[in-house]
C-alpha positions in Angstrom: 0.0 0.0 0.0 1.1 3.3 -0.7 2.1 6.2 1.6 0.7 10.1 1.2 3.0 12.3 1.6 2.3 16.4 2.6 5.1 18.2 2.0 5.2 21.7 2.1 8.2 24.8 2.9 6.6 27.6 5.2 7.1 30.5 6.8 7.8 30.1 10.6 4.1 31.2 11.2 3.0 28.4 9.1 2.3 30.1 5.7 3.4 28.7 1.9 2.6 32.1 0.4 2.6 35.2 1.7 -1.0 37.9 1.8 0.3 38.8 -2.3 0.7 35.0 -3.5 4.3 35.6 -3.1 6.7 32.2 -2.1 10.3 33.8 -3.1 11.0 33.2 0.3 10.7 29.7 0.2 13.3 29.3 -2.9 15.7 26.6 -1.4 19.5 26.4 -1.3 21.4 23.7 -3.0 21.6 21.9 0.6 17.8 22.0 1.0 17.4 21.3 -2.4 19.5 18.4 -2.3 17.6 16.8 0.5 14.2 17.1 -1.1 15.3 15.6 -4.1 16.5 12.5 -1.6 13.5 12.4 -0.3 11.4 12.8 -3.5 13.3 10.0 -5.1 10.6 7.2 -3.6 7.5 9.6 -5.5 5.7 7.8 -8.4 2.8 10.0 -8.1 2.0 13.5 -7.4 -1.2 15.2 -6.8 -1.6 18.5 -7.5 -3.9 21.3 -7.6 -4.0 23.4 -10.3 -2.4 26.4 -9.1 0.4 24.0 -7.5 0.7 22.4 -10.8 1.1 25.4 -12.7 4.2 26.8 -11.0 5.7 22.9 -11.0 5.2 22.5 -14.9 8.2 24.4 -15.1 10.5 21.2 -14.1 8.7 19.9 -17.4 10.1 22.2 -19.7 14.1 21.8 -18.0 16.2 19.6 -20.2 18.4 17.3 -17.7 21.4 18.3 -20.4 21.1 21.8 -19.8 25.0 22.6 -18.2 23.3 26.1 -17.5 21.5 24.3 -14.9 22.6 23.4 -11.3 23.1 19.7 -10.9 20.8 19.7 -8.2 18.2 21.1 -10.3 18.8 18.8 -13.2 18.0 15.9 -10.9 15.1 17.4 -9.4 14.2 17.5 -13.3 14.5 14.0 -14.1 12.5 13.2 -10.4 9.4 15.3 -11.3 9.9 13.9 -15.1 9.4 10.7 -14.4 6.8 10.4 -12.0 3.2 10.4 -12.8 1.2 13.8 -11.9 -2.7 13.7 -11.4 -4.0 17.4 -11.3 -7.3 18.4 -9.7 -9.1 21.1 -11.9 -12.3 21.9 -13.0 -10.4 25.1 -15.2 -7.6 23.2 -16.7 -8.2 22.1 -20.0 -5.4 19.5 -20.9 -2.1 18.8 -19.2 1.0 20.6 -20.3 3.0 18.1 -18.8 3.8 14.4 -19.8 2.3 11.4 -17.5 0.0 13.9 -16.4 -4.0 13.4 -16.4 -6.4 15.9 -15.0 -9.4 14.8 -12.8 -12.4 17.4 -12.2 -12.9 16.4 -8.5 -10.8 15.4 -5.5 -12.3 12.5 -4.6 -11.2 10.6 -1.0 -12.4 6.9 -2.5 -10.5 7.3 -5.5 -7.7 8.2 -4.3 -8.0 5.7 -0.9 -8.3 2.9 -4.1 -4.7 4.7 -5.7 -3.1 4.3 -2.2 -4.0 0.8 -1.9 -3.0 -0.1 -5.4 0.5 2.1 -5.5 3.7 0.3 -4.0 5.9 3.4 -3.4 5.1 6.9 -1.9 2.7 9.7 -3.6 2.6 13.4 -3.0 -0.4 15.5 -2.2 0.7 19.6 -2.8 -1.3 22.6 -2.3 -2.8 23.5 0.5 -6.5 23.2 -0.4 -6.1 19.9 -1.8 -4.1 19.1 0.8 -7.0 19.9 3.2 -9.5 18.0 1.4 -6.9 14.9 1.9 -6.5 15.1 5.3 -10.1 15.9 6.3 -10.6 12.5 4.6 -7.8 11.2 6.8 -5.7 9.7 3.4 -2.5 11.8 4.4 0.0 9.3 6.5 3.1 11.3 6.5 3.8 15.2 6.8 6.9 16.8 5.4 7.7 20.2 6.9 10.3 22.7 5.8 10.4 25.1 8.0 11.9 28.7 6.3 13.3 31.4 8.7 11.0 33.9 8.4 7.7 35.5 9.0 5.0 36.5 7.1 2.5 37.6 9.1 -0.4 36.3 6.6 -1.2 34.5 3.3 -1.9 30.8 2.8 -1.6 28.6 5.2 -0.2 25.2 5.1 -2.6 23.6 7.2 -6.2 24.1 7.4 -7.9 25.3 10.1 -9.1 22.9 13.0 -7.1 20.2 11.9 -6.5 18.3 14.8 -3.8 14.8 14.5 -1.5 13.1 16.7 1.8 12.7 14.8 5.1 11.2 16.1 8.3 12.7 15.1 10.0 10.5 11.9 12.8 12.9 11.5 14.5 16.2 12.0 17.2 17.8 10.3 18.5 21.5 10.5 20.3 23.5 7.8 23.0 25.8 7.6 20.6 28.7 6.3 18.2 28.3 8.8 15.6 26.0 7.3 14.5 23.2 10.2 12.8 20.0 8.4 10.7 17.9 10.3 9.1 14.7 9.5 6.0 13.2 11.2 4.2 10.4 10.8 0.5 10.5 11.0 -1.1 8.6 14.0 -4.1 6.8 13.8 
């Protein structure tokens, strides 16, 4: 059976965009980048809202030859390439992206029946689809990258009154003040 993984980067006060849509602050180093990638190696599938998917159909149009690009971004490149991506819309016409379909509604059962027939780990991104997931109670690990900063407003990572036990995976801090934490979700 499959894991769910929420992963997100935030603001100290728990925030993935700040109250103008903005999320420069969340760019990652090549240490913090490196570390995602690690950990997004086990990913066959991501989920993804549209808005999420729009800014990550970038990674679709790197070449992994491109010597202009960072070797940590070139891998990152050929992660996200390869996996499948299933993106929640009721605007988005067609994919832009390969092994990509688009579904009209988020529904738990569906995906519940993806979890049980999927090996390895998917993603869930976006914080509205993300709430839909774990109101359902489908998300069984959360992924927390946690930036050194505050924003004072915007959207938040978590929805509110969300209420989970979760027991502490993993921690890991880096040199430019981003704190990871992984949780496992207690049921």
């Amino acid at each position: 059976m499959g894991t769910l993984i929420c992963t997100g980067i935030t603001s100290l006060d728990g925030y993935v965009a700040d109250a103008d849509g903005n999320f420069d602050w969340s760019t990652p180093s090549d240490e913090v980048h490196t570390f995602v990638n690690d950990l997004e190696r086990s990913v066959g599938t991501y989920l993804y809202g549209r808005r999420l998917y729009e800014v990550m159909v970038a990674w679709e149009r790197m070449h992994l030859d491109d010597d202009d690009q960072p070797a940590v971004m070139r891998d990152y490149t050929a992660i996200w390439q390869a996996a499948n991506k299933i993106v929640y819309s009721s605007t988005l016409a067609e994919p832009s992206s390969s092994r990509t379909r688009i579904e009209r509604t988020f529904g738990p059962d569906a995906v519940r029946r993806l979890k049980e027939s999927t090996p390895g780990s998917l993603s869930i991104g976006g914080p509205h689809l993300a709430a839909q997931a774990f109101e359902a109670g489908l998300i069984d690990e959360v992924q927390l990258f946690v930036s050194p900063i505050i924003i004072g407003g915007g959207t938040k990572f978590l929805p509110d009154d969300l209420h989970l036990s979760l027991e502490l995976k993993d921690e890991y801090a880096f040199r430019n003040g981003v704190v990871y934490l992984g949780y496992r979700v207690l049921r």
